[in-house]
GUTOR-527447 format. One line per field, with one value per residue: residue in three letters; y, z, x of N, C-alpha, C in turn. Coordinates in Angstrom, 1 decimal, always signed. Example, Ala and Ser with C-alpha at 12.3 -4.5 7.8 and 13.67 -1.06 7.14 Angstrom:
<lopas>
rest: Ala / Ser .
ny: -5.7 / -2.2 .
nz: +7.8 / +7.1 .
nx: +13.2 / +12.8 .
cay: -4.5 / -1.1 .
caz: +7.8 / +7.1 .
cax: +12.3 / +13.7 .
cy: -3.3 / +0.0 .
cz: +7.8 / +7.9 .
cx: +13.2 / +12.9 .
</lopas>
This chain:
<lopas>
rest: Unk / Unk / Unk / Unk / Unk / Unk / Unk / Unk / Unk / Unk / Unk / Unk / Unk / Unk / Unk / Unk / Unk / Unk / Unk / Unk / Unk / Unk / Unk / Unk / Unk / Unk / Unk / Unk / Unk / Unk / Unk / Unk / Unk / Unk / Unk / Unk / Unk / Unk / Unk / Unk / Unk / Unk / Unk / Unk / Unk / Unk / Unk / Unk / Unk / Unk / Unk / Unk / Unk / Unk / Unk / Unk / Unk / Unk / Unk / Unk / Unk / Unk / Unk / Unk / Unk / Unk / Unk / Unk / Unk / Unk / Unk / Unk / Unk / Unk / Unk / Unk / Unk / Unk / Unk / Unk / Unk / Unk / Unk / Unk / Unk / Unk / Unk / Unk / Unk / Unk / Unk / Unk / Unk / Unk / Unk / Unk / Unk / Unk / Unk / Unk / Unk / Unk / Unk / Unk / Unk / Unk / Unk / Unk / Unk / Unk / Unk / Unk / Unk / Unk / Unk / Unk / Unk / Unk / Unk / Unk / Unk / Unk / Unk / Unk / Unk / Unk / Unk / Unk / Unk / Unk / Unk / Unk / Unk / Unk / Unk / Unk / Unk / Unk / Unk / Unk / Unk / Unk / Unk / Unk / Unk / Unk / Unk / Unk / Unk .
ny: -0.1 / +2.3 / +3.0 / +5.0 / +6.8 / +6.5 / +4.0 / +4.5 / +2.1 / +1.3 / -1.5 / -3.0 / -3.9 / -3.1 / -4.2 / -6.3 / -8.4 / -7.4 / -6.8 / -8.9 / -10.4 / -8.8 / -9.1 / -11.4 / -10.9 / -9.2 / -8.9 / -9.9 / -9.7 / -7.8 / -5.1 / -5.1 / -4.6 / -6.9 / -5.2 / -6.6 / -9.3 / -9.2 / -8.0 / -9.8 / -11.8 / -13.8 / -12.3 / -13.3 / -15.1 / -13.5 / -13.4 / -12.4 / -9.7 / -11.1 / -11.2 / -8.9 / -9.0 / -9.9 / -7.5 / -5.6 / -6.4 / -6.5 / -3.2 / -2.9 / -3.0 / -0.4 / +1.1 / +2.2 / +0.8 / +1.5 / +0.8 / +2.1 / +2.3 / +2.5 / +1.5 / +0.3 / +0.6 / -1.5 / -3.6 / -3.7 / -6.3 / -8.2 / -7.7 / -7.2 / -9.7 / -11.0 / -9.5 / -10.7 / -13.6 / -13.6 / -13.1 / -10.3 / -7.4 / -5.5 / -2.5 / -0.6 / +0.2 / +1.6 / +2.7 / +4.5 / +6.6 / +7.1 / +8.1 / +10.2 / +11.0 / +9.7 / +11.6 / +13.5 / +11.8 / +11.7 / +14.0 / +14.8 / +13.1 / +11.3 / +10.7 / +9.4 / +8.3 / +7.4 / +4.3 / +3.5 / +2.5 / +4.1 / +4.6 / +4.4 / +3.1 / +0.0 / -1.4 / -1.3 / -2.2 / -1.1 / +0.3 / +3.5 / +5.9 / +7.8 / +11.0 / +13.1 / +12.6 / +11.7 / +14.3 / +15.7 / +14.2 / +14.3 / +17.1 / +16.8 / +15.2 / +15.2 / +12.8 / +10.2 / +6.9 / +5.4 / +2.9 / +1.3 / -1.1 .
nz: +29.0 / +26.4 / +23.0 / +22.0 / +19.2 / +15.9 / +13.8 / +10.4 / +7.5 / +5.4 / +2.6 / +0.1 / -0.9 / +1.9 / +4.1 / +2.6 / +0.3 / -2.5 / -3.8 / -4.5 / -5.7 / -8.5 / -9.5 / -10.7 / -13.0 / -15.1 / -17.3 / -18.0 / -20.0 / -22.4 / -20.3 / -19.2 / -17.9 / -17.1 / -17.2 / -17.6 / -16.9 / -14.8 / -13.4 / -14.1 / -12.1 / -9.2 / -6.2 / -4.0 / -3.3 / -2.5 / -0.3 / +2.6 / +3.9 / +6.4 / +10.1 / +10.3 / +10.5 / +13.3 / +14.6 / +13.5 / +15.2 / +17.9 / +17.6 / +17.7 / +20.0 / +21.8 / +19.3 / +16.8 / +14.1 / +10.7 / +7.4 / +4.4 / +1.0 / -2.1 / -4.4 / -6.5 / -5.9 / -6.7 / -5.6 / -2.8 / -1.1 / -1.8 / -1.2 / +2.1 / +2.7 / +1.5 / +4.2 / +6.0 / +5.9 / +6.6 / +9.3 / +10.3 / +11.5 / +11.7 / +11.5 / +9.8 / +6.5 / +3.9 / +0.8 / -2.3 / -5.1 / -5.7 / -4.8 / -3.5 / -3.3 / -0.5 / +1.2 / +1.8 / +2.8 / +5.5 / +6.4 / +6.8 / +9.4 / +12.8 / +13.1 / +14.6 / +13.8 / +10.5 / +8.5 / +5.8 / +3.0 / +1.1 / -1.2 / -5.3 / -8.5 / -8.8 / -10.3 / -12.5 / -11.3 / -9.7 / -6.9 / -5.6 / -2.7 / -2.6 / -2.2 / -2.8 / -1.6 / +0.8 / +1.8 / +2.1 / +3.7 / +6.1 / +6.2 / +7.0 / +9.7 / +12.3 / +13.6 / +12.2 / +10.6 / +8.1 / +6.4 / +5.5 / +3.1 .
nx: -10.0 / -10.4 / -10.0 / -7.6 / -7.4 / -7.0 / -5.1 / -4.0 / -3.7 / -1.7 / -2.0 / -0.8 / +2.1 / +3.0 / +1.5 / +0.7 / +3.0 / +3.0 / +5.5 / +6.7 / +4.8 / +4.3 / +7.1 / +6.8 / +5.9 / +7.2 / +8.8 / +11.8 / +13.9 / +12.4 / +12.3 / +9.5 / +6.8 / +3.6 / +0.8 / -1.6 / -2.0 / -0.9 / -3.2 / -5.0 / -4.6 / -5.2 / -6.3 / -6.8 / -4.5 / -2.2 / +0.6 / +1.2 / +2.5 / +5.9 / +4.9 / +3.4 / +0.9 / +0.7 / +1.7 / -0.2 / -2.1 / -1.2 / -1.4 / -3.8 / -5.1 / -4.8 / -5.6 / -7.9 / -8.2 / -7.8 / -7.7 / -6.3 / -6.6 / -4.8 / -7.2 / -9.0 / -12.4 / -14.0 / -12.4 / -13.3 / -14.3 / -12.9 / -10.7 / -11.3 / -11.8 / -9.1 / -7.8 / -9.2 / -8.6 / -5.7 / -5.2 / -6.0 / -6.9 / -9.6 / -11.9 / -11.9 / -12.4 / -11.2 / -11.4 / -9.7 / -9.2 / -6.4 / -3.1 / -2.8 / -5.4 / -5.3 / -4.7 / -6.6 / -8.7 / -6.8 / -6.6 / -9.2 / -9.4 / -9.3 / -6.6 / -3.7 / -1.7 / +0.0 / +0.3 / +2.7 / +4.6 / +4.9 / +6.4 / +6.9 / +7.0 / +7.3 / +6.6 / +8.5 / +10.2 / +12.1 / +11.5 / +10.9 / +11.2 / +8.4 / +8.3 / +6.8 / +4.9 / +4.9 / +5.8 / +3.3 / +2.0 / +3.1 / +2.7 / -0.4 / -0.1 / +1.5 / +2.7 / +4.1 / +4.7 / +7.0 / +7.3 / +9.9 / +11.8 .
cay: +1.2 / +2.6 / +2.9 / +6.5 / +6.9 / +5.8 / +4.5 / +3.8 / +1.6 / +0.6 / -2.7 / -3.4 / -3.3 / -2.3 / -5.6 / -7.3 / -8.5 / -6.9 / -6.2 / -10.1 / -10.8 / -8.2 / -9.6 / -12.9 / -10.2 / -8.5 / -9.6 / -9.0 / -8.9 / -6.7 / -4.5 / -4.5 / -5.5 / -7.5 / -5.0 / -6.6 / -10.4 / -9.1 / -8.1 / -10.6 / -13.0 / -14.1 / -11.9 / -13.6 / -15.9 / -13.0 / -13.2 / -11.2 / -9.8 / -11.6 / -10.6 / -7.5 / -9.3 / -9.7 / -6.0 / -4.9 / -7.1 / -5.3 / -2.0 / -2.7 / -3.0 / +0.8 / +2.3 / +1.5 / +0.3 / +1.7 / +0.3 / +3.0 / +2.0 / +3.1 / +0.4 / +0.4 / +1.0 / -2.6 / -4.3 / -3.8 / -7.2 / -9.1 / -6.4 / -7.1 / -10.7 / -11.3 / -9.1 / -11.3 / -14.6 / -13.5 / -12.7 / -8.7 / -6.9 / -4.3 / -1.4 / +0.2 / -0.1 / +2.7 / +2.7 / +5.9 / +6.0 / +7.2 / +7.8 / +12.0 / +10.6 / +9.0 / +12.8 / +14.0 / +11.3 / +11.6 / +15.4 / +14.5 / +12.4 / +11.9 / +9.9 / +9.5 / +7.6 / +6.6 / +3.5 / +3.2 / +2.6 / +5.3 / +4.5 / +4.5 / +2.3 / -1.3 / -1.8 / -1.1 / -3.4 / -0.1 / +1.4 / +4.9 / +7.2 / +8.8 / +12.2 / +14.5 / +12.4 / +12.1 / +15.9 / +16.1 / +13.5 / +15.2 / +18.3 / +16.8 / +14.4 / +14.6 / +11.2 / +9.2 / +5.8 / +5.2 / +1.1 / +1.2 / -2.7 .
caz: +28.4 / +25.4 / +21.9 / +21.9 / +18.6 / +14.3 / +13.3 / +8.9 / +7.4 / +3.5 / +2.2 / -0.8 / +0.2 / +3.5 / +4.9 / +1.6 / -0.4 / -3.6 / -4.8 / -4.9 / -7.0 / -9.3 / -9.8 / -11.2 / -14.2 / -15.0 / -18.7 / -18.1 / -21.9 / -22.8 / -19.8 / -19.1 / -16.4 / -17.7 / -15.6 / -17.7 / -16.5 / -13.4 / -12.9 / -13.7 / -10.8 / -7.7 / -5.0 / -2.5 / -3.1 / -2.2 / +0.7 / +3.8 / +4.7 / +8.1 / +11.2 / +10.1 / +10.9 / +14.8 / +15.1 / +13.6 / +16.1 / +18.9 / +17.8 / +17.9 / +21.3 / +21.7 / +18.2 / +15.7 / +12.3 / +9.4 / +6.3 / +3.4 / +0.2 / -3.4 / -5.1 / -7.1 / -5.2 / -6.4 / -5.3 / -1.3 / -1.2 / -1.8 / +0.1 / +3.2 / +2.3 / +1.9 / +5.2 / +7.0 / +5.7 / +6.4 / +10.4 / +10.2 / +12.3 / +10.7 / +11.9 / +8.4 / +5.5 / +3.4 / -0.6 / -2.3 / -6.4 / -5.7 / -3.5 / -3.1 / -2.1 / +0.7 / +2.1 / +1.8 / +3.8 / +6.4 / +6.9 / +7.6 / +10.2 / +13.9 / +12.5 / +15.4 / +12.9 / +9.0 / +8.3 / +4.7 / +2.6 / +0.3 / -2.6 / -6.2 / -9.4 / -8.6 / -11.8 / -13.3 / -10.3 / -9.0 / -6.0 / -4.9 / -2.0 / -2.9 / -1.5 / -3.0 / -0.7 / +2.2 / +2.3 / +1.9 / +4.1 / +7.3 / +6.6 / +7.9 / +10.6 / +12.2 / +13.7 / +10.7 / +10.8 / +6.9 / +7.1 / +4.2 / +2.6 .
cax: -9.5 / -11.0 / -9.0 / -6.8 / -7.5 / -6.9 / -4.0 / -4.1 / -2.6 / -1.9 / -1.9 / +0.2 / +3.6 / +3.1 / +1.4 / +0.7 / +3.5 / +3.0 / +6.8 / +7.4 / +4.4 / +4.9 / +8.2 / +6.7 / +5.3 / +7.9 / +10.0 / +13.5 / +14.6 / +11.8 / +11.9 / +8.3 / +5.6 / +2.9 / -0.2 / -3.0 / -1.8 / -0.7 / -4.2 / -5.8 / -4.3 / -6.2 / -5.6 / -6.3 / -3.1 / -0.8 / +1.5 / +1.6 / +4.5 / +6.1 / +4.7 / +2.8 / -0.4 / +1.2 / +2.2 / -1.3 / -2.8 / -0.7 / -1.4 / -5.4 / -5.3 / -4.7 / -5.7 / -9.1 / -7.6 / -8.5 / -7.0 / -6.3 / -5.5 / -5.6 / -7.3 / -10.4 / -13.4 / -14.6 / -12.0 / -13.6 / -14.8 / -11.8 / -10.0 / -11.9 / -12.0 / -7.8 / -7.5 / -9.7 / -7.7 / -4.4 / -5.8 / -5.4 / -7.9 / -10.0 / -12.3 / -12.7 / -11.6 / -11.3 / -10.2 / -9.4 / -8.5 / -5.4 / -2.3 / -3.1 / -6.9 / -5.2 / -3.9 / -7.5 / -9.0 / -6.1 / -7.3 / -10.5 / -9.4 / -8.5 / -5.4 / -3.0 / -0.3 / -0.1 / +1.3 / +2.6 / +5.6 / +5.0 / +7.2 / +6.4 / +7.7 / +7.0 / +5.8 / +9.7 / +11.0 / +13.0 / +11.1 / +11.8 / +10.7 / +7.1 / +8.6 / +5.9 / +3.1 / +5.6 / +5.9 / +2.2 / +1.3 / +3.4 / +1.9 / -1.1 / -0.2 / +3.2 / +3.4 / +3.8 / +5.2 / +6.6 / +8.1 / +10.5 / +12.1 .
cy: +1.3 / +3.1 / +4.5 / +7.1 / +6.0 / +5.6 / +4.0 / +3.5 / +1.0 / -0.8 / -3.1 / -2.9 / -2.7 / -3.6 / -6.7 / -7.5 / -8.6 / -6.9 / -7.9 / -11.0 / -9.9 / -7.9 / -10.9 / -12.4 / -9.5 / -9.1 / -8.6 / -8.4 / -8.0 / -5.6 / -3.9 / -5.1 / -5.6 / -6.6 / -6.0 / -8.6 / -10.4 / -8.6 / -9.0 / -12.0 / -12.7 / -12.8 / -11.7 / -14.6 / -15.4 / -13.1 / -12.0 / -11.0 / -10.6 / -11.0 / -9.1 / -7.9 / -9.4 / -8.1 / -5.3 / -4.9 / -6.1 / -4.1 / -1.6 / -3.0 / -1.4 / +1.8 / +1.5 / +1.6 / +0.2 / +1.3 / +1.2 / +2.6 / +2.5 / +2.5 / +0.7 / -0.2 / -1.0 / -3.9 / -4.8 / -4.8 / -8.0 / -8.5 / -7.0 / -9.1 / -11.4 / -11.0 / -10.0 / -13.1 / -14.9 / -12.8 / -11.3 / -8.2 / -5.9 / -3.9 / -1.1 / +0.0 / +1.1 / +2.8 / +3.9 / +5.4 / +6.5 / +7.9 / +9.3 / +12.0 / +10.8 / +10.4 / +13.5 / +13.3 / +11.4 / +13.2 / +15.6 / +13.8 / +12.5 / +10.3 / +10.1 / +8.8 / +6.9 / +5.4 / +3.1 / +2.9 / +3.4 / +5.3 / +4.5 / +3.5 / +0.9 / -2.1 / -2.0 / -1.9 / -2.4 / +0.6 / +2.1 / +5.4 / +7.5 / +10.1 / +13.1 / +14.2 / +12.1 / +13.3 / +16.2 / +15.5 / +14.0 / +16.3 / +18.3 / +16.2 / +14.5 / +13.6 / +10.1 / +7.5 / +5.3 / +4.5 / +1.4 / +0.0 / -2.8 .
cz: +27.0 / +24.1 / +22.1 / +20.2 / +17.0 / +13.8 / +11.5 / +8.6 / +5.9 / +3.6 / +1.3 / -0.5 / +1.4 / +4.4 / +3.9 / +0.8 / -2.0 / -4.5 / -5.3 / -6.0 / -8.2 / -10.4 / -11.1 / -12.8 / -14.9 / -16.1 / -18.4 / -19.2 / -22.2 / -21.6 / -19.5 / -18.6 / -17.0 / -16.8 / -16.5 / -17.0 / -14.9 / -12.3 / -12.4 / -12.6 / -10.0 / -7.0 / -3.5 / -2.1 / -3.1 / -0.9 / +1.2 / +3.9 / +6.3 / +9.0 / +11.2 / +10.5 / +12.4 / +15.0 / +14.6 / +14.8 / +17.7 / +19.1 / +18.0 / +19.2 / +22.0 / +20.6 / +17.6 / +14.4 / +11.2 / +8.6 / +5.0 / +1.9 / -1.3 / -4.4 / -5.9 / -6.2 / -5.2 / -6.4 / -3.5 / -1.0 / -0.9 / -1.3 / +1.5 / +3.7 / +2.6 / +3.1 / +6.1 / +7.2 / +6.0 / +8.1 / +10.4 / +10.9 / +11.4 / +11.7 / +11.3 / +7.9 / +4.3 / +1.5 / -1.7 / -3.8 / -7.0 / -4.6 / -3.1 / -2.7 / -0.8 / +1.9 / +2.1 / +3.0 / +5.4 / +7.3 / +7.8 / +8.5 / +11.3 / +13.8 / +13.5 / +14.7 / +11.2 / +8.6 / +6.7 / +4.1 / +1.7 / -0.6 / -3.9 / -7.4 / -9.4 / -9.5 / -12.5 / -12.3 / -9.6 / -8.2 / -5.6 / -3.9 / -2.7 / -2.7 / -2.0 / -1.9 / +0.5 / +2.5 / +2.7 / +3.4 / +5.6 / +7.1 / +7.0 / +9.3 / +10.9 / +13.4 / +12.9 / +11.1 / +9.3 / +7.2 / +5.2 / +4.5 / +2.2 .
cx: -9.9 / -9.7 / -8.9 / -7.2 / -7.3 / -5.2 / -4.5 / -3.8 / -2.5 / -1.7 / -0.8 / +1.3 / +3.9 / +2.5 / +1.3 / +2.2 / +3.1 / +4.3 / +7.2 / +6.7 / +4.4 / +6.1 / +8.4 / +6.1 / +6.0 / +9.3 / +11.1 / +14.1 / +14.0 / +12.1 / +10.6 / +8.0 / +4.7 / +1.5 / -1.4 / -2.9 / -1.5 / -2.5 / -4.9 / -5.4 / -5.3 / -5.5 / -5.6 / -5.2 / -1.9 / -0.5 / +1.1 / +2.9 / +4.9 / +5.6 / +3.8 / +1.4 / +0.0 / +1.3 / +0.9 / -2.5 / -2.4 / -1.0 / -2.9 / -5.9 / -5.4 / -5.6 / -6.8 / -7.7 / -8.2 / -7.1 / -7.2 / -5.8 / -5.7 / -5.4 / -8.7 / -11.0 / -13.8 / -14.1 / -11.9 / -14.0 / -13.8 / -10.5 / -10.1 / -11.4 / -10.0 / -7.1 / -8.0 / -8.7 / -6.4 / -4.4 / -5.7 / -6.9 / -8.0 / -11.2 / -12.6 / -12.1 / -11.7 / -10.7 / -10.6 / -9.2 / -7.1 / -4.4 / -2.6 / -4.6 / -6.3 / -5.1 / -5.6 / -8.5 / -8.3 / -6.5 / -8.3 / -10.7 / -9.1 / -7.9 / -4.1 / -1.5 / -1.1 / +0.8 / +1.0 / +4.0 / +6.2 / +6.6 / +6.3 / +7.5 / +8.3 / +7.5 / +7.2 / +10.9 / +12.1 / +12.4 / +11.8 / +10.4 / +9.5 / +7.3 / +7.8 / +4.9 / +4.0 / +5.6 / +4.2 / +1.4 / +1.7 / +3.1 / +0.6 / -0.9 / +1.6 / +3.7 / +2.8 / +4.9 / +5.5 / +8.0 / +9.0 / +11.1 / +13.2 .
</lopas>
């Protein structure tokens, strides 16, 4: 049986654990997140989330897997590279330079589900809802899959 279609799927915080290294940058007294130190870490020594490498695995039995994310362009290497490490099936890989890219690619797609967490403010250790790119993102596609933590 032949794959039904695409499902997409983000990375950071959605199969990567991002919010817990982010955490380790993050001066409590000052109130501030370290991004130029937080950059420069490895990153291929971040964490998967539990099981999200099994359930991607499951769902590439039915669907191609493209991976969406909005990272700099010339971070596709070690993109490709930490997905293959952490066993994660891939199909394409797609990186956009920002989260309102991601609704432009999704258009142009035959995108049968979006898998993302779509929040915002990491960086201040308080994630909230994305609700402008949730609204956006079901006005293209309306079976969305959005994993909130």
């Amino acid at each position: 049986m032949g794959k039904v279609g695409k499902i997409f799927c983000d990375i950071d915080n959605t199969v990567l654990d991002q919010y817990s290294e982010m955490k380790k940058y993050f001066d409590i007294k000052k109130k501030e997140f370290d991004l130029k130190s937080f950059n420069k870490r490895n990153l291929l020594d971040d964490k998967p989330i539990p099981k999200s490498s099994d359930a991607i695995k499951k769902l590439s039995k039915f669907y191609e897997i493209v991976w969406l994310s909005a990272r700099n362009t010339n971070l596709y290497t070690i993109t490709e590279t930490w997905l293959r490490r952490n066993d994660f099936v891939i199909d394409d890989i797609v990186l956009v330079e920002s989260h309102n890219k991601k609704i432009d690619v999704l258009k142009g797609s035959n995108c049968y589900a979006f898998i993302d967490d779509l929040k915002f403010n990491y960086e201040i250790l308080k994630p909230e809802p994305y609700d402008e790119a949730n609204k956006k993102v079901r006005s293209v596609q309306n079976s969305i899959f959005c994993l909130q933590r």
